[in-house]
BAFI-312700 format. One record per residue: y, z, x of N, C-alpha, C, O in turn; residue in three letters. Coordinates in steps of 0.2 Angstrom, whole numbers, plus 5000, padded with zeros to 4 digits. Layout:
YZXYZXYZXYZXALA
...
end
This chain:
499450005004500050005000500650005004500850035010UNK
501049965001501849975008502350045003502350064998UNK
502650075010502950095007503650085008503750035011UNK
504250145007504750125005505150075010505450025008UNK
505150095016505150065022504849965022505249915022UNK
504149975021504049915022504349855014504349795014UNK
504549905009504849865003505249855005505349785004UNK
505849875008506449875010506449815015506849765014UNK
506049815020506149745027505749705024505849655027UNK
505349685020505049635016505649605011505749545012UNK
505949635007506349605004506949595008507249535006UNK
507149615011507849565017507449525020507849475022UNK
507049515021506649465024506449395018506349335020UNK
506349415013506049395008506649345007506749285008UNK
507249385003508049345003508349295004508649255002UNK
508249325013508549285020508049215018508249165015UNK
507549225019507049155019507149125014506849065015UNK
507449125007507349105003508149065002508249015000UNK
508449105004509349075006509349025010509648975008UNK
508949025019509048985023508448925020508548865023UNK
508048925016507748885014507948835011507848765011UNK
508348865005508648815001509448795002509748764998UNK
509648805008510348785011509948725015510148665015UNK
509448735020509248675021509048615018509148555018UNK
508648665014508448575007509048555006509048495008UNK
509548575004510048555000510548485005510748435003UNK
510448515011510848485016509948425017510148385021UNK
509448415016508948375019508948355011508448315011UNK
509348365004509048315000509648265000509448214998UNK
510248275001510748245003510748195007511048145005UNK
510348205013510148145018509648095014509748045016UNK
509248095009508548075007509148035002509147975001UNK
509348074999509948044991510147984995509847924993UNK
510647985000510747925002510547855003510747805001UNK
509747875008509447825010508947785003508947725003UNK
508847815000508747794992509247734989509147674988UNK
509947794989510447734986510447684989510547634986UNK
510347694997510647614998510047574997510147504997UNK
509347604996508847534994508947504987508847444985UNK
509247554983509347544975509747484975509447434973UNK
510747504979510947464982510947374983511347334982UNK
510147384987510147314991509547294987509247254990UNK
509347324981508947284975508247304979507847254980UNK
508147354980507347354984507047384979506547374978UNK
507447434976507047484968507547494964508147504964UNK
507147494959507747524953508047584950507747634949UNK
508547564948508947624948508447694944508447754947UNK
508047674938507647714935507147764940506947814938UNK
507047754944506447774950507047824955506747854959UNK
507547814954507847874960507747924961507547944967UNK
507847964955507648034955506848074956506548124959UNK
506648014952505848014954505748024961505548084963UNK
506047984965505848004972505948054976505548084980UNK
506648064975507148124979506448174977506248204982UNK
506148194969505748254969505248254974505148304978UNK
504948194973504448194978504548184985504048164988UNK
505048184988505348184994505448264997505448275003UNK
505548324990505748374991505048394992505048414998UNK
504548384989504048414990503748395000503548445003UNK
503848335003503848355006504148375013503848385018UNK
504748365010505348425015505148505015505148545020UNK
504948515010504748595009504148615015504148665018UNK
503748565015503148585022503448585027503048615032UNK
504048565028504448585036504848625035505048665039UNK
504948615030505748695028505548775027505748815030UNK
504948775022504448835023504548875028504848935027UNK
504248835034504148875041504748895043504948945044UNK
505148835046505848835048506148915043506248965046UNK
506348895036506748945032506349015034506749065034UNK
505749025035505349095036505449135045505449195047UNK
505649075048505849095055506549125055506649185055UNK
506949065054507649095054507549155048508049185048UNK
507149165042507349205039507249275042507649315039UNK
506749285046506449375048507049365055507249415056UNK
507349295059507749315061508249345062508549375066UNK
508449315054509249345053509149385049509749405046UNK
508749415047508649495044508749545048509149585049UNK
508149535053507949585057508849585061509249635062UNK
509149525063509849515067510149585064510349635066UNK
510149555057510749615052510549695054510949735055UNK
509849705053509549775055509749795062509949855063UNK
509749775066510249765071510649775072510749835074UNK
511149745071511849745068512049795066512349835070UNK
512049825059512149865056511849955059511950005056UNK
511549935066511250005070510450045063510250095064UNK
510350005059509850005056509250015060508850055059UNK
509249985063508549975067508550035070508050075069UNK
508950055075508850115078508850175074508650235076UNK
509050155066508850235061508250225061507850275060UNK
507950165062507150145057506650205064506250245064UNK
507050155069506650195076506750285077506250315080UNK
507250325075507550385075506850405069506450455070UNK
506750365066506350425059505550415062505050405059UNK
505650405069504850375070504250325069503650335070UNK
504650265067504450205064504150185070504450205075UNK
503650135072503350085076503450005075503849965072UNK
503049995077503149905076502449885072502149825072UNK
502349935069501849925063502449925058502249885054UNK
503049955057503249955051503949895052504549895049UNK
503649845059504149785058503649745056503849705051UNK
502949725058502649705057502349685050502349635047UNK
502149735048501749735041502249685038502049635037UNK
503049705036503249655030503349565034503349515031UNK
503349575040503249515041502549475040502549425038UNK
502149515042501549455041501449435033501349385030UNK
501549495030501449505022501949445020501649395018UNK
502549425021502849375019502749295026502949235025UNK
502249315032501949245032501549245030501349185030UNK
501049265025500549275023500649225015500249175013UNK
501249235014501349185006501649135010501349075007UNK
501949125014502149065017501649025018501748965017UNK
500949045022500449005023500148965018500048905018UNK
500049025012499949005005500248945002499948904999UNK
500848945003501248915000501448845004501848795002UNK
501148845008501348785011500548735013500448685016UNK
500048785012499448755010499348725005499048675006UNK
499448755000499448714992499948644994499748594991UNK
500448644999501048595000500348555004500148495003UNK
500248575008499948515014499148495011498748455013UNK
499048545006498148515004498148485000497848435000UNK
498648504994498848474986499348444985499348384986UNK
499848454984500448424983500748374987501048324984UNK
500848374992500948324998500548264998500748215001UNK
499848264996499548204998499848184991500248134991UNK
499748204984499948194979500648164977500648134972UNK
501048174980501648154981501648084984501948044980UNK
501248064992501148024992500847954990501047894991UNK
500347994987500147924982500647904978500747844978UNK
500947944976501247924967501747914971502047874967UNK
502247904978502547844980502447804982502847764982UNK
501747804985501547734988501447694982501547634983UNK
501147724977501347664970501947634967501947574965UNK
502447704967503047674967503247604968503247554966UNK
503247644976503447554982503147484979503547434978UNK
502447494978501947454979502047424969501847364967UNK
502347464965502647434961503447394961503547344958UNK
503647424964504647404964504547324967504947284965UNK
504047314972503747254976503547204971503747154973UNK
503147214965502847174963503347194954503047194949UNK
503947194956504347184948504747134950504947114955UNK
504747114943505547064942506247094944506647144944UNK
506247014948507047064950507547094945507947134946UNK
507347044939507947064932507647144932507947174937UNK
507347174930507347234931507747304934507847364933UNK
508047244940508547294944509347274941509747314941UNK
509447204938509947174935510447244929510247294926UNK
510847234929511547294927512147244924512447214928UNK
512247234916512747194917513447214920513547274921UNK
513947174921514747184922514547214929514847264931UNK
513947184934514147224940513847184947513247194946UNK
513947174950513647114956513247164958513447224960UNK
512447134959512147184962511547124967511247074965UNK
511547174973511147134978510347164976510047214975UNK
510147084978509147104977509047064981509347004982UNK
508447084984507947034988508047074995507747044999UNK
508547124998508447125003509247105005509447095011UNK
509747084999510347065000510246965001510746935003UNK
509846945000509646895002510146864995510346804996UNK
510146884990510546864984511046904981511046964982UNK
511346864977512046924974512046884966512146834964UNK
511946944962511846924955512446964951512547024951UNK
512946914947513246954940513046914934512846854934UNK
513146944930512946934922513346974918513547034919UNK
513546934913514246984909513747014903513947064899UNK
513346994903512947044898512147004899511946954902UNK
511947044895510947034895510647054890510947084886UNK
510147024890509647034882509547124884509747154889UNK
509147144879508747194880508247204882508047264885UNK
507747144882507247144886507347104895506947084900UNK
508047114895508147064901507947004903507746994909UNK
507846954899507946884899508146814899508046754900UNK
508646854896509246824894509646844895509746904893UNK
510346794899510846814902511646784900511646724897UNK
512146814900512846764897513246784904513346844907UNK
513546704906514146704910513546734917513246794916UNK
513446694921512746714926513246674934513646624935UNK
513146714937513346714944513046744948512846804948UNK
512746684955512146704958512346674965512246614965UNK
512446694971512546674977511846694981511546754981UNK
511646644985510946644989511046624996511146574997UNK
511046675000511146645006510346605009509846635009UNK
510446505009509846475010509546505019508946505020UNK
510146525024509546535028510046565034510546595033UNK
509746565040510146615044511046575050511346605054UNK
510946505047511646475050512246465044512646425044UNK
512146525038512446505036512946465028513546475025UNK
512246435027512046375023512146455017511946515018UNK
512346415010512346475006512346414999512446354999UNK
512146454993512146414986512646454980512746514979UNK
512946414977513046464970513146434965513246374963UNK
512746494961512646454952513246474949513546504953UNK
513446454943513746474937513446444932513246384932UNK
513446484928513346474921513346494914513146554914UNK
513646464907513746494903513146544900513246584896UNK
512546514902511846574900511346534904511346484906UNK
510846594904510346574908509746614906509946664903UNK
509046614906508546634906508246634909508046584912UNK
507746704910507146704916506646674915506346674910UNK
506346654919505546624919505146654923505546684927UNK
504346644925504046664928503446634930503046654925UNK
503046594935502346564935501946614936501946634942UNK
501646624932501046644933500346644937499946684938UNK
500646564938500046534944500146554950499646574953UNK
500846554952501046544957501646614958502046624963UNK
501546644954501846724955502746694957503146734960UNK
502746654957503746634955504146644951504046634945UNK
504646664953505346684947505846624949505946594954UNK
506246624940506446564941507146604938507146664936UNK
507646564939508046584933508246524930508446494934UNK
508346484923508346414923509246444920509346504917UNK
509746404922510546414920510546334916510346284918UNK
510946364911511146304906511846314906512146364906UNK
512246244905512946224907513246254911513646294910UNK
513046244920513546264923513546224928513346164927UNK
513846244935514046224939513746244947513846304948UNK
513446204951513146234959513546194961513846134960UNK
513646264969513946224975513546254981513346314982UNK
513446194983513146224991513646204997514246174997UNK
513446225000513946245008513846265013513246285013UNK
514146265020514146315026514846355025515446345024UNK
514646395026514946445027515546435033515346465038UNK
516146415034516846405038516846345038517146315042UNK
516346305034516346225034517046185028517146185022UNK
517246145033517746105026517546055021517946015018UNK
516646045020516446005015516146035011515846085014UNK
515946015005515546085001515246004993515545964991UNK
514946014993514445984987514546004979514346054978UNK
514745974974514746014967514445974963514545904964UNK
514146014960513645984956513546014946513246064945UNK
513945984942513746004936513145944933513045894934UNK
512946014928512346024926512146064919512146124918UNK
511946024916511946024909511246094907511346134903UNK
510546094912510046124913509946134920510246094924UNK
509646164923509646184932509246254931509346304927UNK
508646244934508446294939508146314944507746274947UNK
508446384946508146364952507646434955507646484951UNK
507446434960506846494963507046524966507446514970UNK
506846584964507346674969506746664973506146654971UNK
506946674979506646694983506046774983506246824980UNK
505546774986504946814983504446844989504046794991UNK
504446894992504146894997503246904993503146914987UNK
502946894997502246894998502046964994502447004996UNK
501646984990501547034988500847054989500447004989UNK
500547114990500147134993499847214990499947254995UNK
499447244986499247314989499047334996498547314999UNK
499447394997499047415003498647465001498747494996UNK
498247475005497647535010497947595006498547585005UNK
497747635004497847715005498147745012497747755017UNK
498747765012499047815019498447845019498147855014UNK
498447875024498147945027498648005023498348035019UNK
499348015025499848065021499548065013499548125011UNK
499348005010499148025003498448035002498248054996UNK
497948035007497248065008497048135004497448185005UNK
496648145001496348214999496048215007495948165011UNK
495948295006495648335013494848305013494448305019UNK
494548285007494048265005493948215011493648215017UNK
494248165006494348085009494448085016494048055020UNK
495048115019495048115027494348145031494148115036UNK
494048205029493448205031492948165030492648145035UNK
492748135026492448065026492648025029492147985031UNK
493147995031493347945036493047955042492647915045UNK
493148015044493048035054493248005058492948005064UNK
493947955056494047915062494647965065494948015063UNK
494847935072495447975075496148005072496448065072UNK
496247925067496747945061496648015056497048065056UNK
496248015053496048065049495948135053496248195051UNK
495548115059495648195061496448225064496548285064UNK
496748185065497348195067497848225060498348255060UNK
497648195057498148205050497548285045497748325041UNK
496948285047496848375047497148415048497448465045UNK
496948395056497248425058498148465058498348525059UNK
498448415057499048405056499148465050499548515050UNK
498848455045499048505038498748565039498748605034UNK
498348575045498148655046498648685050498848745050UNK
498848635055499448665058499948695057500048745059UNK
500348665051500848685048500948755045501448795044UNK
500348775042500348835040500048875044499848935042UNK
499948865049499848915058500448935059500748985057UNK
500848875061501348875063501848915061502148955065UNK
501848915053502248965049502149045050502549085049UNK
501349055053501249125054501749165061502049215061UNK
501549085066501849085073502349115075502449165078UNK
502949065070503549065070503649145068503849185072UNK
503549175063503549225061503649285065504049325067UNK
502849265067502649325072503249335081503449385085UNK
503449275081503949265088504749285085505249305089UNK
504849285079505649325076505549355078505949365083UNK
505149415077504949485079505349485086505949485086UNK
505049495092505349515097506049445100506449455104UNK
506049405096506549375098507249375094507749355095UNK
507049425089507949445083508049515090508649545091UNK
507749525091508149595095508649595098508749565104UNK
509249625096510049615100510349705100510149765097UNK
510849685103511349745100511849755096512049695093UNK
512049815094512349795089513149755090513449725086UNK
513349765097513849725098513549625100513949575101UNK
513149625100513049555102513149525093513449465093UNK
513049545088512949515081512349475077511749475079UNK
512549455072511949435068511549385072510949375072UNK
512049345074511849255074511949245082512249195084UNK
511749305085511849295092510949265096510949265102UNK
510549255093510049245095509749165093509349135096UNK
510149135087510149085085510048995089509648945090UNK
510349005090510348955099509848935100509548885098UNK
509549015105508849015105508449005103508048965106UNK
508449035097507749035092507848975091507248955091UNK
508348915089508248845088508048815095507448815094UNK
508148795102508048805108507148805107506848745108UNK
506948845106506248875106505948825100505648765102UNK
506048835094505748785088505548705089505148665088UNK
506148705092506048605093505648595098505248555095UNK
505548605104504948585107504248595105503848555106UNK
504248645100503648665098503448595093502948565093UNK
504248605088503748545084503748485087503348445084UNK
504148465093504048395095503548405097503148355096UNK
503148465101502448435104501948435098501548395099UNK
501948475093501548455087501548385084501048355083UNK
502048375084502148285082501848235088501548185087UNK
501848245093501748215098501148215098500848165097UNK
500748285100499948295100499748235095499348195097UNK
500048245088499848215081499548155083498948125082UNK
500248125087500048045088499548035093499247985093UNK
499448065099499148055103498448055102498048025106UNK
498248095096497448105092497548055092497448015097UNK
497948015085497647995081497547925087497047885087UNK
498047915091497847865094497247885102497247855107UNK
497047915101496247955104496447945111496047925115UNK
496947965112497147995119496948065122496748075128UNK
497048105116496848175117496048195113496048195106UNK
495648195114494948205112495148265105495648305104UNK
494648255101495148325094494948385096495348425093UNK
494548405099494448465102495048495105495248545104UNK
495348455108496148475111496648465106497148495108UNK
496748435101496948395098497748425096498248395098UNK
497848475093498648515088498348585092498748635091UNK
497748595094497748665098497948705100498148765099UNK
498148635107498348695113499048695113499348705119UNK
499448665106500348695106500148735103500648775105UNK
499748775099499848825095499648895102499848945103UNK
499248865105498848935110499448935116499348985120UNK
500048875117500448895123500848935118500948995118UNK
501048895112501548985108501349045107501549085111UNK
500949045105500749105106500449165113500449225113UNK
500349115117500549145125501449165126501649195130UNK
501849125121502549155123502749195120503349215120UNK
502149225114502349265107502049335112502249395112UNK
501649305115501149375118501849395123502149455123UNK
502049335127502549375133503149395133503449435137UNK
503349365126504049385123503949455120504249505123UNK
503649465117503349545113503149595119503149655118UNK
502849575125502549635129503249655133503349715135UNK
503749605135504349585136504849645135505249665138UNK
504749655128505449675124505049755122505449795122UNK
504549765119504049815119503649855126503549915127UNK
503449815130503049825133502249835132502149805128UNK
501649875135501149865134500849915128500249915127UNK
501049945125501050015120500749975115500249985113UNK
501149925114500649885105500049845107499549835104UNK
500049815115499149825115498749845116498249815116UNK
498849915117498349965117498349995113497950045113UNK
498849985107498750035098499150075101499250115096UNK
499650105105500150165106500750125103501050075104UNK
500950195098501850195097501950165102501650155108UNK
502550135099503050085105503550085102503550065097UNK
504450105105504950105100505350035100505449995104UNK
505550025093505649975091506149935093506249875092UNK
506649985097507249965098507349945104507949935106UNK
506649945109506549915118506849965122507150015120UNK
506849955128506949965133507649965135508050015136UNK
507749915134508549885133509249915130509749895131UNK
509049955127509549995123509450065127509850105125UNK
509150085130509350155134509850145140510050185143UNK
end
């Protein structure tokens, strides 16, 4: 049973993490928001599908923010306990580093949880239901992405479409404006017309747009001669890349499916989602002797650091990642030995600031050496 002690540094811990968690998403769905709009933008998906994604984007942002937000969060608690000469009350009433410990594991303990359900479940889950997305937006009509009263680019920017208004079913269009760039020196087309309607072969997986009473001009672009042509009936072919379903990612694989595979790729990407919820314990367990300050140095005086410390770790996790999957690293080695070099710096940092009293079970004061 915890008691009052450990309710106390569990919930400043529990807060912190949950504050620095969601100021990160916030600032990491903002980045996601963007890159979205501008495929929307450039007619790559449709506006209906935005939000859809952002969610499933959050889900998984959260497998890396989790950990991050739990780190700096027992960081900038334990900072404040510091700070505020708390800690040295906690140390005065005979507390140990049992009673820093226990709330932090107890809240890596949920964090592990919680970002397991993210890397077993929800994460591969997520990305299917994008890679279908994709692999729908790919194989829709561009009228789909179509908005009257507004020039919107499709194809990758390869074309520029207005329509002053449109059917309901999107088929039919009034007052139609359509510029195509034919190719890369320059060469360009434009329709006008007073309506126009979509078609589509079936055979041959082509879209058409056929424009009735209007007008084309082709051209070079800074050239002084240009082509016009009126036309009572005209259509002509949007451009259409190749479409294709792909493969199943590995990211959208069940834990099932990846073991069944047994190839490098799959082990690496097990790999991979066991990691993350180690890692979160890692990180955790390394706040501990790494939030240690005076109360004159402050809360955010170890912050530096502790980001300093983070990024290598995870660049070598990501790096291991790929060196499996491309069978550089045999899998016996494989996201291992970053986890076994941190925590050799969790053991040195801790024996460091403690000394040897917590590996032998002896009281140890919590407030170090450092403070006499």
């Amino acid at each position: 049973m915890l008691n009052a002690l450990d309710r106390y540094i569990f919930r400043e811990i529990s807060l912190t993490w949950f504050a620095v968690t969601v100021v990160l998403l916030v600032i990491m769905i903002a980045n996601v928001l963007a890159r979205i709009l501008s495929k929307v933008t450039e007619g790559l998906l449709a506006a209906d599908v935005l939000f859809i994604l952002v969610g499933l984007k959050v889900i998984n942002l959260l497998v890396t923010l989790i950990p991050l937000g739990l780190y700096l969060g027992v960081l900038l608690a334990f900072g404040r306990l510091y700070r505020d000469s708390e800690m040295s009350a906690i140390a005065a009433c005979g507390a140990g580093l049992k009673a820093l410990y226990r709330p932090v594991i107890l809240n890596g303990l949920i964090g592990v949880v919680l970002i397991a359900l993210l890397t077993f479940w929800a994460s591969p889950w997520a990305a299917r239901y994008e890679q279908g997305i994709t692999e729908r937006a790919a194989d829709q009509s561009v009228t789909s992405l179509l908005s009257a009263g507004r020039f919107v680019e499709i194809l990758g920017g390869n074309a520029v479409v207005f329509t002053e208004s449109l059917s309901d079913d999107k088929q039919e269009f009034r007052q139609v404006f359509v510029h195509r760039d034919l190719d890369d020196q320059g060469s360009f087309e434009i329709e006008t017309a007073e309506s126009a309607v979509y078609q589509r072969d079936e055979d041959t997986d082509s879209e058409f747009i056929v424009f009735v009473d209007g007008v084309s001009i082709t051209g070079q672009a800074g050239g002084d001669s240009y082509q016009r042509t009126r036309f009572s009936r005209h259509g002509i072919r949007l451009p259409n890349d190749e479409r294709a379903t792909g493969a199943l990612e590995n990211s959208a694989k069940t834990f099932t499916e990846l073991w069944r595979s047994g190839d490098q790729q799959s082990a690496a990407e097990i790999q991979w989602r066991i990691s993350i919820p180690l890692a979160a314990m890692l990180l955790a367990l390394l706040a501990v002797p790494l939030s240690h300050s005076s109360p004159r140095q402050g809360r955010y005086s170890k912050i530096a650091l502790a980001i300093l410390i983070y990024v290598p770790y995870a660049n070598l996790l990501v790096l291991s990642r790929k060196w499996l999957a491309a069978g550089t690293i045999p899998p016996i080695v494989g996201l291992w030995w970053v986890h076994l070099l941190f925590f050799c710096l969790i053991a040195f940092l801790t024996i460091r600031r403690y000394g040897f009293n917590w590996f032998f079970g002896r009281p140890a004061a919590i407030t170090g050496a450092s403070d006499r």
